[in-house]
C-alpha positions, 0 to 999 in steps of 0.5 A: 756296711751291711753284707748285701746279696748283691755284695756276696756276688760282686765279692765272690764272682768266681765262685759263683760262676763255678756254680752256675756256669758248668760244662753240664749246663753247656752240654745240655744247651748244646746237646752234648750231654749224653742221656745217662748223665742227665739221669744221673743228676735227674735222680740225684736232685730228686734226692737233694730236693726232698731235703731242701724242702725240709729245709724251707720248712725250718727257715719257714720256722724261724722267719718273722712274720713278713716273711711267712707268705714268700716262704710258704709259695716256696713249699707249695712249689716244692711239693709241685716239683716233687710230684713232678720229679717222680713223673720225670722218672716214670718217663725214663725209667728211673728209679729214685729209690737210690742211695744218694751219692757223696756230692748230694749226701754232702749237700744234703748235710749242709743243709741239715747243718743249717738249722741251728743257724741265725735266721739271717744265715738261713735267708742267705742260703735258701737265697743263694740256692735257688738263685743258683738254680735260676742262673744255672738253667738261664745263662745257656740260653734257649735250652732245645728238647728234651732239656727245654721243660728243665729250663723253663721250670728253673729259669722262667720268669716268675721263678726269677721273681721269687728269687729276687724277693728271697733276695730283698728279705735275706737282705732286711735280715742282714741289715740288723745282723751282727758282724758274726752272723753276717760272716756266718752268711757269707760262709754259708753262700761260699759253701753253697757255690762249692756244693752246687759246682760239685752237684753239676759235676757228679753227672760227669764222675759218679761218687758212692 
Protein backbone atom coordinates (compact mmCIF):
# COMPACT_ATOMS: atom_id res chain seq x y z
CA UNK A 1 0.00 0.00 0.00
CA UNK A 2 1.23 3.44 -1.11
CA UNK A 3 2.45 5.82 1.78
CA UNK A 4 -0.40 8.38 1.88
CA UNK A 5 -0.31 11.90 3.72
CA UNK A 6 -3.17 10.64 5.38
CA UNK A 7 -1.29 7.43 6.41
CA UNK A 8 1.81 9.68 7.77
CA UNK A 9 -0.61 11.57 10.22
CA UNK A 10 -2.72 8.63 11.30
CA UNK A 11 0.81 6.61 11.79
CA UNK A 12 2.46 9.42 13.58
CA UNK A 13 -0.18 11.31 15.55
CA UNK A 14 2.10 12.25 18.37
CA UNK A 15 4.64 13.66 16.61
CA UNK A 16 2.83 15.76 14.86
CA UNK A 17 0.59 17.21 17.70
CA UNK A 18 4.12 18.10 19.27
CA UNK A 19 4.36 20.05 15.96
CA UNK A 20 1.37 21.90 15.53
CA UNK A 21 -0.18 21.88 19.40
CA UNK A 22 2.64 24.32 21.26
CA UNK A 23 2.48 26.31 24.52
CA UNK A 24 3.63 29.11 21.96
CA UNK A 25 0.67 28.92 19.77
CA UNK A 26 -1.73 28.58 23.24
CA UNK A 27 -0.17 31.55 24.64
CA UNK A 28 -0.81 33.54 21.68
CA UNK A 29 -4.58 32.52 21.59
CA UNK A 30 -4.65 33.53 25.25
CA UNK A 31 -2.57 36.33 25.73
CA UNK A 32 0.19 35.05 27.42
CA UNK A 33 2.80 35.33 25.29
CA UNK A 34 4.74 38.11 26.21
CA UNK A 35 6.07 40.69 23.22
CA UNK A 36 9.69 39.81 23.17
CA UNK A 37 8.81 36.03 22.63
CA UNK A 38 6.58 36.80 19.61
CA UNK A 39 9.53 38.83 18.33
CA UNK A 40 11.97 36.43 18.80
CA UNK A 41 10.26 33.95 16.64
CA UNK A 42 8.76 36.69 14.29
CA UNK A 43 12.43 37.46 13.11
CA UNK A 44 13.40 33.99 13.19
CA UNK A 45 10.97 32.71 10.57
CA UNK A 46 11.40 35.78 8.60
CA UNK A 47 14.84 33.97 8.24
CA UNK A 48 13.58 30.62 7.88
CA UNK A 49 10.89 31.83 5.25
CA UNK A 50 13.76 33.28 3.08
CA UNK A 51 15.06 29.72 2.74
CA UNK A 52 11.88 27.84 2.32
CA UNK A 53 11.33 29.83 -0.69
CA UNK A 54 14.43 28.82 -1.96
CA UNK A 55 13.49 25.63 -1.27
CA UNK A 56 9.92 25.67 -3.33
CA UNK A 57 12.03 26.90 -6.13
CA UNK A 58 13.87 23.62 -6.13
CA UNK A 59 10.75 20.98 -5.85
CA UNK A 60 9.37 23.64 -8.42
CA UNK A 61 12.08 22.28 -10.42
CA UNK A 62 11.85 18.83 -10.17
CA UNK A 63 8.07 18.77 -10.32
CA UNK A 64 6.49 17.23 -13.46
CA UNK A 65 4.11 19.15 -15.25
CA UNK A 66 0.71 18.98 -13.63
CA UNK A 67 2.05 20.18 -10.80
CA UNK A 68 4.08 23.58 -11.82
CA UNK A 69 0.66 26.19 -11.51
CA UNK A 70 0.09 25.04 -7.43
CA UNK A 71 4.13 25.15 -7.04
CA UNK A 72 4.22 28.52 -8.60
CA UNK A 73 0.85 30.35 -6.67
CA UNK A 74 3.14 28.93 -3.85
CA UNK A 75 6.33 31.26 -4.76
CA UNK A 76 3.94 34.20 -5.28
CA UNK A 77 2.41 33.99 -2.00
CA UNK A 78 5.94 33.91 -0.71
CA UNK A 79 7.24 36.61 -2.24
CA UNK A 80 3.94 38.32 -0.39
CA UNK A 81 4.90 37.38 3.02
CA UNK A 82 8.24 38.12 2.56
CA UNK A 83 7.26 41.73 2.00
CA UNK A 84 4.99 41.24 4.51
CA UNK A 85 7.23 40.04 7.16
CA UNK A 86 9.75 43.11 6.77
CA UNK A 87 6.62 45.82 7.30
CA UNK A 88 5.87 43.41 10.64
CA UNK A 89 9.25 44.17 11.64
CA UNK A 90 9.39 48.04 10.57
CA UNK A 91 6.05 48.11 13.35
CA UNK A 92 8.03 46.67 15.99
CA UNK A 93 11.16 47.74 15.54
CA UNK A 94 12.81 44.88 14.49
CA UNK A 95 15.82 44.08 13.06
CA UNK A 96 16.17 41.12 10.48
CA UNK A 97 19.33 41.89 9.87
CA UNK A 98 20.25 38.91 12.68
CA UNK A 99 21.98 35.55 12.86
CA UNK A 100 19.77 32.79 12.70
CA UNK A 101 19.75 30.81 15.86
CA UNK A 102 20.40 26.79 16.23
CA UNK A 103 16.69 25.67 16.01
CA UNK A 104 16.43 27.75 12.54
CA UNK A 105 19.88 27.16 11.22
CA UNK A 106 19.08 23.34 11.79
CA UNK A 107 15.91 24.05 9.74
CA UNK A 108 17.11 25.80 7.24
CA UNK A 109 19.91 22.95 6.64
CA UNK A 110 17.23 20.64 6.22
CA UNK A 111 15.97 22.11 3.79
CA UNK A 112 19.03 22.56 1.87
CA UNK A 113 19.38 18.87 2.31
CA UNK A 114 16.35 18.14 0.65
CA UNK A 115 17.56 18.92 -2.84
CA UNK A 116 18.98 15.92 -4.14
CA UNK A 117 16.02 14.14 -2.88
CA UNK A 118 13.22 12.14 -5.07
CA UNK A 119 10.48 14.41 -6.20
CA UNK A 120 8.35 12.60 -4.27
CA UNK A 121 10.23 13.19 -0.75
CA UNK A 122 10.23 16.94 -1.48
CA UNK A 123 6.25 17.00 -2.25
CA UNK A 124 6.23 15.33 1.31
CA UNK A 125 8.05 17.76 2.95
CA UNK A 126 6.74 21.25 1.52
CA UNK A 127 3.27 19.46 2.27
CA UNK A 128 3.91 18.86 5.66
CA UNK A 129 5.47 21.96 6.19
CA UNK A 130 2.91 24.31 5.39
CA UNK A 131 0.27 22.24 6.65
CA UNK A 132 2.08 22.32 9.93
CA UNK A 133 1.76 26.23 9.79
CA UNK A 134 -2.00 25.76 8.67
CA UNK A 135 -2.55 23.69 11.85
CA UNK A 136 -0.60 25.43 13.94
CA UNK A 137 -2.41 28.90 13.82
CA UNK A 138 -5.98 27.19 13.57
CA UNK A 139 -6.24 24.41 16.32
CA UNK A 140 -6.31 27.67 19.02
CA UNK A 141 -9.22 28.90 17.99
CA UNK A 142 -10.04 32.83 17.33
CA UNK A 143 -6.52 34.25 17.86
CA UNK A 144 -7.51 38.17 19.47
CA UNK A 145 -5.33 41.32 18.58
CA UNK A 146 -2.11 41.78 17.78
CA UNK A 147 -1.86 37.65 16.85
CA UNK A 148 -5.45 37.73 14.72
CA UNK A 149 -3.64 39.19 11.41
CA UNK A 150 -0.97 35.84 12.17
CA UNK A 151 -3.47 33.57 12.22
CA UNK A 152 -5.42 34.58 9.42
CA UNK A 153 -2.55 34.46 6.98
CA UNK A 154 -1.73 30.97 8.24
CA UNK A 155 -5.00 29.47 8.76
CA UNK A 156 -7.54 30.90 6.45
CA UNK A 157 -9.35 29.10 4.35
CA UNK A 158 -7.65 29.45 0.97
CA UNK A 159 -4.59 28.70 2.39
CA UNK A 160 -6.09 25.39 3.81
CA UNK A 161 -6.88 24.96 0.17
CA UNK A 162 -3.54 25.19 -0.84
CA UNK A 163 -2.41 22.60 1.58
CA UNK A 164 -4.86 20.07 0.46
CA UNK A 165 -3.91 20.18 -3.16
CA UNK A 166 0.10 20.07 -2.09
CA UNK A 167 -1.49 16.90 -0.26
CA UNK A 168 -3.35 15.36 -3.25
CA UNK A 169 -0.06 15.96 -5.70
CA UNK A 170 2.48 14.44 -2.66
CA UNK A 171 0.52 11.84 -2.73
CA UNK A 172 0.15 10.97 -6.72
CA UNK A 173 3.84 11.08 -6.09
CA UNK A 174 4.09 8.39 -3.56
CA UNK A 175 1.57 6.42 -5.39
CA UNK A 176 4.37 5.35 -8.00
CA UNK A 177 7.35 5.68 -5.24
CA UNK A 178 9.39 2.69 -4.69
CA UNK A 179 9.53 1.36 -0.99
CA UNK A 180 13.17 3.59 -0.47
CA UNK A 181 11.89 6.74 -1.44
CA UNK A 182 8.67 6.25 0.27
CA UNK A 183 10.81 5.65 3.86
CA UNK A 184 12.84 8.62 2.56
CA UNK A 185 9.15 10.79 2.91
CA UNK A 186 8.17 9.28 5.93
CA UNK A 187 11.48 10.68 7.28
CA UNK A 188 11.47 13.51 5.60
CA UNK A 189 7.70 14.20 7.58
CA UNK A 190 9.17 12.69 10.92
CA UNK A 191 11.96 15.51 10.71
CA UNK A 192 9.79 18.32 9.84
CA UNK A 193 7.35 17.54 12.98
CA UNK A 194 10.80 17.28 15.26
CA UNK A 195 12.20 20.87 13.64
CA UNK A 196 8.67 22.51 13.72
CA UNK A 197 8.10 21.71 17.74
CA UNK A 198 11.74 22.83 18.07
CA UNK A 199 10.81 26.21 16.04
CA UNK A 200 7.75 27.15 18.39
CA UNK A 201 9.77 26.32 21.35
CA UNK A 202 12.92 28.80 20.45
CA UNK A 203 10.39 31.68 21.46
CA UNK A 204 10.78 30.38 25.02
CA UNK A 205 14.70 29.41 25.11
CA UNK A 206 16.79 31.36 22.79
CA UNK A 207 19.85 29.25 21.08
CA UNK A 208 23.00 30.93 19.60
Amino acid sequence: MPLTCKSLLQTHTEAWQRATVHPFLTGCQQGTLQPSQFNTWLVQDYLFVKDFTRMVGRVLAAAPDPHLDALLAGLVALKDELLWFQAKATERQLDLNTPRQGSCERYCEFLASLAPAPYPVQATALWAIEYAYNQGWQLPGPMPAPYTEFADRWGNPGFTDYVNLLAAQADGALATANESTQTQAERAFLRVAELEAAFWQMAFTPED
